[in-house]
N, C-alpha and C positions, 0 to 999 in steps of 0.2 A: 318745665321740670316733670312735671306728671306725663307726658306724652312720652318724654324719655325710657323715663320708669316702665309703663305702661309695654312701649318698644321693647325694652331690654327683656321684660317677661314675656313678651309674643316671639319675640324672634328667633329662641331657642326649639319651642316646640315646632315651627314654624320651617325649620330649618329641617329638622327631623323629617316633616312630613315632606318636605320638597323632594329630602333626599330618596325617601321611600318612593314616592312617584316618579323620581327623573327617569329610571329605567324603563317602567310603563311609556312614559308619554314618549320617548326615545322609539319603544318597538313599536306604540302606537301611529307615529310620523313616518316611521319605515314603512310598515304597512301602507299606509296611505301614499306614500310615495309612491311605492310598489304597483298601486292599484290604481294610480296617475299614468303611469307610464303606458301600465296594459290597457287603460282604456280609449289613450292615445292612440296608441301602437293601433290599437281594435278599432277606431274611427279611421285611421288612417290606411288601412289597410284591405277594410271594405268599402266596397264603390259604389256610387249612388244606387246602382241597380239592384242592388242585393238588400236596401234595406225596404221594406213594408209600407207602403201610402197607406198614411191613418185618413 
């Protein structure tokens, strides 16, 4: 019963804050998707030869 209780007063604020950050974490994930692809793209498209012996 108390966990409920407990629940029912978290969830609200709880909700609020989700709602606040889904757009963040949304352009956040595009971003990084974004910058998956380019660094893809950028492995994939230069050739052994072109990168630096460490």
């Amino acid at each position: 019963m108390l966990f409920a209780k407990i629940h029912e007063m978290i969830k609200l604020p709880v909700s609020i804050i989700i709602l606040g950050f889904l757009p963040r974490c949304c352009a956040l994930k595009k971003r990084l998707y974004i910058f998956s692809i380019w660094r893809q793209y950028e492995k994939y498209h230069t050739t052994r030869y072109d990168e630096k012996p460490l």
